[in-house]
C-alpha positions as CSV (number, residue, x, y, z in Angstrom):
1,X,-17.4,-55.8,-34.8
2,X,-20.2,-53.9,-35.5
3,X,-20.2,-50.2,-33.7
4,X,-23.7,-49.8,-32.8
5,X,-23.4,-45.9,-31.6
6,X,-26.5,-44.1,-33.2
7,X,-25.5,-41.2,-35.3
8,X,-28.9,-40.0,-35.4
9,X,-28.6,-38.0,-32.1
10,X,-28.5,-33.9,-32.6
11,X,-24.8,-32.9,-33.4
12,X,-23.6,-31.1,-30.1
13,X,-23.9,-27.6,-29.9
14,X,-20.0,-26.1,-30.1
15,X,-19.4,-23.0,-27.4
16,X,-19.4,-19.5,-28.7
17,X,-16.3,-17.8,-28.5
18,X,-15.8,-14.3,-27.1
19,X,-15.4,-13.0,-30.6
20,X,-18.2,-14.3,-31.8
21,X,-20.6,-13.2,-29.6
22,X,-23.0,-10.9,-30.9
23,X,-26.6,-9.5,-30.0
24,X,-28.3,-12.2,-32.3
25,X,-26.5,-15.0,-30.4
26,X,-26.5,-13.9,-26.7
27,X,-27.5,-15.4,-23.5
28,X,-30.9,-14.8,-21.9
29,X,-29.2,-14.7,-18.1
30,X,-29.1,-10.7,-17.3
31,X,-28.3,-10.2,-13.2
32,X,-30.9,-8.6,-11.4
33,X,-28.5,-6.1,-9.4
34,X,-27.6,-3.0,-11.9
35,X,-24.5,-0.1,-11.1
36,X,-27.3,1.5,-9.4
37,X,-28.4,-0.8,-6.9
38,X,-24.3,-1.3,-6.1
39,X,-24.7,2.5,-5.2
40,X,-27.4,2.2,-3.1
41,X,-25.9,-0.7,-1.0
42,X,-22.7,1.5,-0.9
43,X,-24.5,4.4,0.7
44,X,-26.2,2.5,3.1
45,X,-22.9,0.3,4.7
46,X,-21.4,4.3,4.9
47,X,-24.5,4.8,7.1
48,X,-23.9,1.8,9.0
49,X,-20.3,2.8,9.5
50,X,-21.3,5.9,11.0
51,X,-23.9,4.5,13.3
52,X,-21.2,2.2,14.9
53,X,-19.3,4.8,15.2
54,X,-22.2,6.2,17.3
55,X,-22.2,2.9,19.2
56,X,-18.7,2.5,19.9
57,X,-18.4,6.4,21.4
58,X,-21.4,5.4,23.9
59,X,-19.4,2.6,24.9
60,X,-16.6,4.0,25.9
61,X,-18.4,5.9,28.6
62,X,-20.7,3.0,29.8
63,X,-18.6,-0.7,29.7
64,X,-22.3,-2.4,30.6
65,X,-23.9,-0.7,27.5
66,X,-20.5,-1.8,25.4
67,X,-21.0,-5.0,26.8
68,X,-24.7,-5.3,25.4
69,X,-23.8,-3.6,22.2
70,X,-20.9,-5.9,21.4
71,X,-22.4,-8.1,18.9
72,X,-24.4,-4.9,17.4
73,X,-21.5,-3.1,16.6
74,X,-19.7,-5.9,15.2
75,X,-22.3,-6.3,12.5
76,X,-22.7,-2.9,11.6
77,X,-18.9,-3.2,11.6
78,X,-18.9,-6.1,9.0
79,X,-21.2,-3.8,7.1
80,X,-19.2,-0.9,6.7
81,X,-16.8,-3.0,5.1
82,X,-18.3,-3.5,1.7
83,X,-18.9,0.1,1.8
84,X,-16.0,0.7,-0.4
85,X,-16.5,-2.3,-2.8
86,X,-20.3,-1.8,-3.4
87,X,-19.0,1.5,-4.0
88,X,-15.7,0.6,-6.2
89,X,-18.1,-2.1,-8.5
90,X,-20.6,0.7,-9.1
91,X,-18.3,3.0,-10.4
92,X,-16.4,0.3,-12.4
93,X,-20.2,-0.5,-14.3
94,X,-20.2,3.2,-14.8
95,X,-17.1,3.3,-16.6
96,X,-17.7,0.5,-18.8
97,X,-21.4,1.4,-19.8
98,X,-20.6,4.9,-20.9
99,X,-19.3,6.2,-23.7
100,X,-17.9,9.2,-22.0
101,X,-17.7,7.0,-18.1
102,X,-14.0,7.9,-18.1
103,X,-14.5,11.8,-18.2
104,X,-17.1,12.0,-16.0
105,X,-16.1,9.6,-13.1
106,X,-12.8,11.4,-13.6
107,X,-14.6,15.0,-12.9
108,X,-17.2,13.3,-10.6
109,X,-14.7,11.9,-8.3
110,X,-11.8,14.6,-8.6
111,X,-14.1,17.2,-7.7
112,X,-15.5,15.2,-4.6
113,X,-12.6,14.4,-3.3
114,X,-11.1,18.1,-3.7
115,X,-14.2,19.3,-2.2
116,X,-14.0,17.0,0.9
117,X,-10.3,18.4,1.5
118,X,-11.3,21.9,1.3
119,X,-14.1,21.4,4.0
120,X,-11.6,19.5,6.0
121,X,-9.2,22.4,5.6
122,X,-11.9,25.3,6.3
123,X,-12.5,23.6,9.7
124,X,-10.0,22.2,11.0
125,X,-7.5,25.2,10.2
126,X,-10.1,27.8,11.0
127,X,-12.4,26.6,13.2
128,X,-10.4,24.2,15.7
129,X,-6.8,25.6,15.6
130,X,-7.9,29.2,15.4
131,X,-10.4,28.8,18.0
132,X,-7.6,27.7,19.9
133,X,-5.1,30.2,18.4
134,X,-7.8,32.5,19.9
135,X,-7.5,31.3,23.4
136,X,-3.8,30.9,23.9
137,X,-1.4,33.9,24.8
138,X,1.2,32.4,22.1
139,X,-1.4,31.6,19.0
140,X,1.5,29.9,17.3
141,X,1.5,26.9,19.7
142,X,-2.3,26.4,18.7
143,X,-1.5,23.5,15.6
144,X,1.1,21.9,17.5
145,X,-1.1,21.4,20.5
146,X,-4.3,20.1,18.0
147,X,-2.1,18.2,16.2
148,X,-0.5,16.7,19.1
149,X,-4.4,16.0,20.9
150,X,-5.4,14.5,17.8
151,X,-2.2,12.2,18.0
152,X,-3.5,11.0,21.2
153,X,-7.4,10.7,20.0
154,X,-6.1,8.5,16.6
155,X,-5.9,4.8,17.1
156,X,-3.0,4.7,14.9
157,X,-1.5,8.5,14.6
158,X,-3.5,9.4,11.7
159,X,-7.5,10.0,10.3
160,X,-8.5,8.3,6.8
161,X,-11.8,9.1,5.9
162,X,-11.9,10.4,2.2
163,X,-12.8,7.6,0.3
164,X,-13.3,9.4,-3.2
165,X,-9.6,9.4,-3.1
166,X,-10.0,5.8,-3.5
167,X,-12.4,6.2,-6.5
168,X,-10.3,8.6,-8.1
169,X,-7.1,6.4,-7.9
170,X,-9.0,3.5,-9.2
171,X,-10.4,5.6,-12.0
172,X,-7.7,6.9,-12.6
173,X,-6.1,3.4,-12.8
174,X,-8.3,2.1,-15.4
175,X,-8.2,5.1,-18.1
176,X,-4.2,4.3,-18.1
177,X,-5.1,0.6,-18.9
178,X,-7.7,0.9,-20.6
179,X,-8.0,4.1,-22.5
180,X,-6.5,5.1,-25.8
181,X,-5.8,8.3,-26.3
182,X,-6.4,10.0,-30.2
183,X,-4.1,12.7,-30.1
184,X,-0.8,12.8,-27.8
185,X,0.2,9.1,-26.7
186,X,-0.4,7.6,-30.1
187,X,1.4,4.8,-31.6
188,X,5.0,3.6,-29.6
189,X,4.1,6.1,-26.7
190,X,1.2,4.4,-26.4
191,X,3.1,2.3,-23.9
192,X,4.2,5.3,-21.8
193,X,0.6,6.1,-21.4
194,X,-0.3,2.7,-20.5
195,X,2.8,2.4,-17.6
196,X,1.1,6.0,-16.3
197,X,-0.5,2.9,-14.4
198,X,2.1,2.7,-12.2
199,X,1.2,6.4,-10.4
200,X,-1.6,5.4,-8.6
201,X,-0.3,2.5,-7.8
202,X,2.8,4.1,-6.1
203,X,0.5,6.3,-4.4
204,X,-1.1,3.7,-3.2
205,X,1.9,1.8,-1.8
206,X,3.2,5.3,-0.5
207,X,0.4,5.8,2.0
208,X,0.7,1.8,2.9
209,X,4.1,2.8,4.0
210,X,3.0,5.8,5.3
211,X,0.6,4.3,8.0
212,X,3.1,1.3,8.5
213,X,5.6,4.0,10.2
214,X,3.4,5.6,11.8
215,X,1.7,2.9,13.4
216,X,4.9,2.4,14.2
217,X,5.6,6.0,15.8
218,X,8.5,5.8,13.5
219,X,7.0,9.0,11.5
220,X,4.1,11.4,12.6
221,X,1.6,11.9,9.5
222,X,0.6,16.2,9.6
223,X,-2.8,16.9,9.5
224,X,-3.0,18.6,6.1
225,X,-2.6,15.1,5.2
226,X,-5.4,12.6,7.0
227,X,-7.7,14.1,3.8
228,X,-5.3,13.1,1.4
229,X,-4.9,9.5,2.8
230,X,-6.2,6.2,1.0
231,X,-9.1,4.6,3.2
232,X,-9.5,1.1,1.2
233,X,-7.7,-1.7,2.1
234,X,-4.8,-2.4,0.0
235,X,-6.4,-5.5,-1.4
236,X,-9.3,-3.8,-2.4
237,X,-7.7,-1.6,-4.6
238,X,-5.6,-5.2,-6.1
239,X,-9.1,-6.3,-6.5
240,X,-10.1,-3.2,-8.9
241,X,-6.8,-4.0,-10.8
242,X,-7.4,-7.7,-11.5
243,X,-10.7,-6.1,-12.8
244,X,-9.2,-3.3,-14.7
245,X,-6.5,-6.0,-16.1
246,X,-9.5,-8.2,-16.9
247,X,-11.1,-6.1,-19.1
248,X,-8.1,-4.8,-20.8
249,X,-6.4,-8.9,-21.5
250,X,-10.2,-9.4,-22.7
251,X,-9.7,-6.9,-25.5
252,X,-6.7,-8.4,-26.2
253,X,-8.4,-11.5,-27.5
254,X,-10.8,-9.9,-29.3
255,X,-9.1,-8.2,-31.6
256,X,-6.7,-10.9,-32.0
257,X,-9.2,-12.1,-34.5
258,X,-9.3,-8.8,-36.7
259,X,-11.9,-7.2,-34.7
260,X,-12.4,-3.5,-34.7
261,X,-12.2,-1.3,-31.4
262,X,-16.1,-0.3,-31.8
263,X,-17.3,-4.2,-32.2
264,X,-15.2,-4.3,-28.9
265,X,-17.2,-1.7,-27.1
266,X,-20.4,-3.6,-28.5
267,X,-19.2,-6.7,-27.3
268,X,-18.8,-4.8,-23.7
269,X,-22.2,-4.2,-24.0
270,X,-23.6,-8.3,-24.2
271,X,-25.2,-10.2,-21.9
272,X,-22.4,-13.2,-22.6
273,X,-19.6,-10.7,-21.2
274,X,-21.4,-9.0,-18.7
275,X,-22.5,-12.6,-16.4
276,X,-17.9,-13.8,-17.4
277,X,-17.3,-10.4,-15.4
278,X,-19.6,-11.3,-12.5
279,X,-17.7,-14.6,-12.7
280,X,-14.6,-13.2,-12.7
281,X,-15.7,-10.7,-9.9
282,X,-16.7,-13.1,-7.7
283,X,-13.7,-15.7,-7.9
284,X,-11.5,-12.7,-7.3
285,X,-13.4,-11.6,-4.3
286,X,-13.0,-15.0,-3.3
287,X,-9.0,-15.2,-3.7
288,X,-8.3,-11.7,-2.5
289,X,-10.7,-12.1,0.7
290,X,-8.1,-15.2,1.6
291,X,-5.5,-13.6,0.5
292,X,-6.1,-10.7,2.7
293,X,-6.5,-13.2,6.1
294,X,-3.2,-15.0,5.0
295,X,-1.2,-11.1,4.8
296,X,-3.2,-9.9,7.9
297,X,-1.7,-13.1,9.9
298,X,2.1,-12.9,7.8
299,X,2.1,-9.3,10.1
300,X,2.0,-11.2,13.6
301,X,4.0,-13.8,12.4
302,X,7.0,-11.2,10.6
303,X,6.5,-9.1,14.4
304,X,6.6,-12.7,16.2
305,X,9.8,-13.5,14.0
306,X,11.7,-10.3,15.1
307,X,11.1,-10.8,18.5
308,X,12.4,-14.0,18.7
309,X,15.7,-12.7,16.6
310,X,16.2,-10.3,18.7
311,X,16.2,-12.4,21.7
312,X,18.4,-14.9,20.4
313,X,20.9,-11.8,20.0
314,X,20.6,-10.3,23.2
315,X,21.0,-13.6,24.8
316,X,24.0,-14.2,22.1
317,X,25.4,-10.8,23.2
318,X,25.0,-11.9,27.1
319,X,26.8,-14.8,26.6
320,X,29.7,-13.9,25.3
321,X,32.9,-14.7,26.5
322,X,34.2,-11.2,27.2
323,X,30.5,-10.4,28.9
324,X,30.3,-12.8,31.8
325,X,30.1,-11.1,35.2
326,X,33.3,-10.8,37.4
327,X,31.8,-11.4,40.3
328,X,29.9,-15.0,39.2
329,X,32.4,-17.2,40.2
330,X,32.8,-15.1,43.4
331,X,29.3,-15.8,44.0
332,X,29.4,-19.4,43.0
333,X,28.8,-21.0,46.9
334,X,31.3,-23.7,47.2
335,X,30.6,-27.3,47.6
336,X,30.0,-28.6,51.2
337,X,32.2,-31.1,52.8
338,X,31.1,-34.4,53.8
339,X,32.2,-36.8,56.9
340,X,35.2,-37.9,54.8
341,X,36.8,-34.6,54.2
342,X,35.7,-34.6,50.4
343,X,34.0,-32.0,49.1
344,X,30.2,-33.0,47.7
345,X,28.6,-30.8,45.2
346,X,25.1,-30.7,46.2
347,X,22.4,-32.3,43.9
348,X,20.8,-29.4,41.6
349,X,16.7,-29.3,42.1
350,X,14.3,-29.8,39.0
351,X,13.9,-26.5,39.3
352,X,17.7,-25.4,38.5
353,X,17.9,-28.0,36.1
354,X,14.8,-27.1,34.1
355,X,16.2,-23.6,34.3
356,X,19.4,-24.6,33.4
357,X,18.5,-27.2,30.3
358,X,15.1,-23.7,28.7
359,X,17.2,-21.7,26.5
360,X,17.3,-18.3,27.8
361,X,16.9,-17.1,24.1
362,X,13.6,-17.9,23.6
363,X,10.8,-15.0,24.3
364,X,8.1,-15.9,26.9
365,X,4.5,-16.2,27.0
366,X,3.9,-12.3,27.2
367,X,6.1,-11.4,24.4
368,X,4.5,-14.2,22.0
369,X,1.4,-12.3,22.7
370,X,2.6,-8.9,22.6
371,X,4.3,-9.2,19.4
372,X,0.9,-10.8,17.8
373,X,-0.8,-8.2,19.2
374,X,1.5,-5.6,17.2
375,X,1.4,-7.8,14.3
376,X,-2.3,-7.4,14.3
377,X,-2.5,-3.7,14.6
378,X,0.3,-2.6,12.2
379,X,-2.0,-5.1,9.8
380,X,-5.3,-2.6,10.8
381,X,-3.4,0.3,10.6
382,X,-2.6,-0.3,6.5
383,X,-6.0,-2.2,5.9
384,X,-5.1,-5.5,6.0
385,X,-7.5,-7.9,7.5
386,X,-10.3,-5.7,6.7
387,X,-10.8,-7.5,3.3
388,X,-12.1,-11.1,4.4
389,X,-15.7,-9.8,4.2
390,X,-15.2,-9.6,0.4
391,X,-16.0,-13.8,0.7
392,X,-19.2,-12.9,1.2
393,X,-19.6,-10.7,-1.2
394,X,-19.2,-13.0,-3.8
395,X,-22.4,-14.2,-4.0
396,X,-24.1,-11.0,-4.2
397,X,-21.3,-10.6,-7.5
398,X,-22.9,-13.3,-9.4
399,X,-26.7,-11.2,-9.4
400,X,-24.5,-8.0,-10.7
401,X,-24.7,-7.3,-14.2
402,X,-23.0,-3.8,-15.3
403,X,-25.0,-3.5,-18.7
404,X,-28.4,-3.7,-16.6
405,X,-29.9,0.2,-17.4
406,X,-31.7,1.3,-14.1
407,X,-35.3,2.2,-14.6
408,X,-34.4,5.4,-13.2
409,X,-30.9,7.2,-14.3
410,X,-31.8,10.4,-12.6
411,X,-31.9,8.4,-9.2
412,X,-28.2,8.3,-9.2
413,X,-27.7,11.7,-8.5
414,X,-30.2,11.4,-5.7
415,X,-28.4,8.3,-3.9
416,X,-25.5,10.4,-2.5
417,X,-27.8,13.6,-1.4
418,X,-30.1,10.8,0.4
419,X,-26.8,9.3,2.3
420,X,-25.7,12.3,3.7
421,X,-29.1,13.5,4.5
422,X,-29.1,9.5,6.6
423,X,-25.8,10.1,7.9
424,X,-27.2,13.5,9.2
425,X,-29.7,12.0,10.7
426,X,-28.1,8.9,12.4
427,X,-25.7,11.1,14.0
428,X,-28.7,13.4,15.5
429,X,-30.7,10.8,16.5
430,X,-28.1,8.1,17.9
431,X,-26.6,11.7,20.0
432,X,-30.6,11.9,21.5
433,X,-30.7,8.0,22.0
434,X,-27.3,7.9,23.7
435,X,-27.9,10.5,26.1
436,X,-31.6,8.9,26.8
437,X,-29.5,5.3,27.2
438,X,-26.2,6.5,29.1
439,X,-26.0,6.7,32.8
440,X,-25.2,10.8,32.4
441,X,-26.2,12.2,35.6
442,X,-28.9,14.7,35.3
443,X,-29.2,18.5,35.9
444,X,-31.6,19.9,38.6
445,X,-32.9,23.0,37.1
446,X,-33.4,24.8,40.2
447,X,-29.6,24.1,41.0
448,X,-28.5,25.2,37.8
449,X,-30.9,28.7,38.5
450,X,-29.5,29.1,41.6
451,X,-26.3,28.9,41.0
452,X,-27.0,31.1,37.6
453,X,-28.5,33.7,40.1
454,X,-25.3,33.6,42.2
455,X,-22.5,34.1,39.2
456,X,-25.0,37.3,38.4
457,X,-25.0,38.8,41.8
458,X,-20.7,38.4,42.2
459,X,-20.4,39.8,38.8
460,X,-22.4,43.0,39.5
């Protein structure tokens, strides 16, 4: 039999492998989002953050204007989420397009961060407790009594808010998996540079804990800490490790095939590698969003759990032989006596025998609740659940590509100044629009002269 197959067709074009990509041989495909454009985003969800902030204060003193806000703030609120990872992905592109990205983002985000502490530091030692100090007979009592208020104001005992503490960490993270030193960890100790790694990461899992407790009121987090605290989510930062891991198993393979650490860093710089990473990117953002919602519900179910084991053990402890009541069988009424001069035990109701058949053990309705309720917020208090918006951000991941250039570099030292100056201005304007919007009773002038007019005459 005859095989009438043509073997005239082209020959099919064989797939490139990763070490032989080159410049000659690339792709076309370049995303249209660049590091810069990631920044931007970044800045603007940090904006959005603070104006629900704005809206949330107002509606604590107005439930109707809550009520009419609700929807508002829980946009704004789904925007301030991809705050951090617009910003995490930006400063990951900056590391990887630069020759020297590891020494700057290192100085860029240390000093930042140290900077934000000492502001914290200058006024909330100086300013609130010794404005307080100045007011008290007994000036020692002045941080106790802040630190105590601001126990009360905190949702969950604590205030993260410094999120280049977050950048650093991750930064951090990658020049130990990534970067290869020339002068002190060189050959074997190589590795002992590399498990340096695990330092942030214990960090990391340190303030998880951290917040866990005091969620818990198990522990009471001092204020010279809240500026010290992590503010991503805890999946985010597993997120920048797959990408930091990534990168580094990618080198891996390509100088498996004899390839030297500079044709690595121009390989780094294709267009082949850059649309694998926005892949890569977006599959994890995928896997850790849902990982994130599984976690967030493992909480109420781990709280739901130990209530239900600890009922079964109080009821256990109840029932014991040695902790039945004297006085039960005392109480037990005895059986009435019919015509014949027998005694009749009367018939139990469905109610007793329902009663009687529902183990006592297990919890009720409320504590179901209650315990998913505490699930819920020990899972806020570390982050968890605040990572499903990452899904979404997926798509947006695909249009990234790190070795985009941005038409203008300069602009990135303008993207920061131009937040603040926003947040600035939110916060002034959304003060003026609340108090125009809130049902604040007004001020008569006249009253406020008159009574002005009085204090002066009883002081004189």
């Amino acid at each position: 039999m005859s095989d009438n197959r043509s073997t005239t067709g082209p020959a099919k074009k064989s797939r490139i492998k990763i070490h032989e990509t080159t410049h000659e041989n690339d792709i076309r495909y370049r995303g249209p989002f660049s590091s810069q454009h990631f920044k931007m985003f970044g800045w603007l969800c940090l904006v959005a953050a603070q104006v629900a902030v704005l809206i949330k204060t107002g509606g604590r003193f107005d439930a109707r204007f809550a009520a009419d806000t609700a929807s508002l703030q829980q946009a704004l609120g789904f925007i301030a989420d991809l705050a951090l990872p617009f910003l995490l992905i930006a400063n990951f592109a900056q590391i990887l397009n630069a020759e020297d990205g590891y020494k700057k983002q290192l100085i860029v985000n240390g000093a930042a961060s140290a900077g934000i502490c000492a502001l914290y530091y200058l006024v909330f030692y100086r300013y609130i407790v010794g404005n307080v100090a100045a007011v008290l007979e007994q000036p020692s009592e002045a941080l106790p009594t802040v630190q105590e208020v601001m126990g009360h104001i905190t949702p969950y005992g604590f205030l993260a808010f410094n999120l280049f503490v977050d950048l650093f960490l991750c930064t951090l993270t990658m020049v130990f998996l990534n970067y290869n030193p020339r002068r002190v960890f060189t050959g074997k100790l190589r590795i002992l540079f590399r498990l340096l790694a695990l330092l942030p990461i214990a960090y990391e899992v340190g303030c998880m804990l951290l917040k866990i407790n005091a969620a818990k009121d198990l522990v009471q987090v001092p204020a010279w800490a809240f500026p010290l605290l992590t503010v991503k989510p805890p999946m985010t930062f597993v997120l920048f490790v797959a990408l930091a891991l990534f990168v580094k198993t990618r080198e891996m393979r390509f100088r498996r095939h004899g390839k030297t650490r500079e044709e690595y860093r121009a390989f780094l710089k294709t267009r082949r590698n850059a649309l694998n990473f926005s892949v890569f990117m977006a599959i994890m953002l995928v896997i850790v969003g849902i990982a994130d919602l599984a976690l967030a519900l493992g909480f109420s179910l781990n709280e739901t759990v130990q209530t239900i084991t600890a009922n079964f053990e109080v009821s256990e402890s109840t029932n014991a032989p040695g902790n039945a009541p004297a006085a039960g069988a005392a109480a037990t009424p005895r059986p009435a006596q019919t015509a014949a001069g027998k005694s009749q035990s009367p018939a139990p109701s469905p109610e007793a025998t329902a009663a009687h058949e529902a183990p006592d053990s297990l919890p009720s309705e409320e504590q179901i609740l209650a315990s998913i309720d505490s699930g819920i917020r020990l899972a806020k208090a570390v982050g968890f659940g605040d990572s499903i918006s990452l899904i979404f951000l997926a798509p947006l991941a695909l249009l990234f590509c790190y070795t985009r250039k941005p038409k203008y570099p300069r602009l990135d030292m303008l993207i920061p100044v131009a937040g603040i100056a926003l947040i600035l201005f939110a916060y002034l304007e959304g003060v003026h629009q609340l108090l125009l919007t809130l049902p604040i009773q007004k001020i008569s002038l006249r009253e406020f002269q008159n009574t002005t007019d009085m204090y002066k005459i009883l002081l004189q």
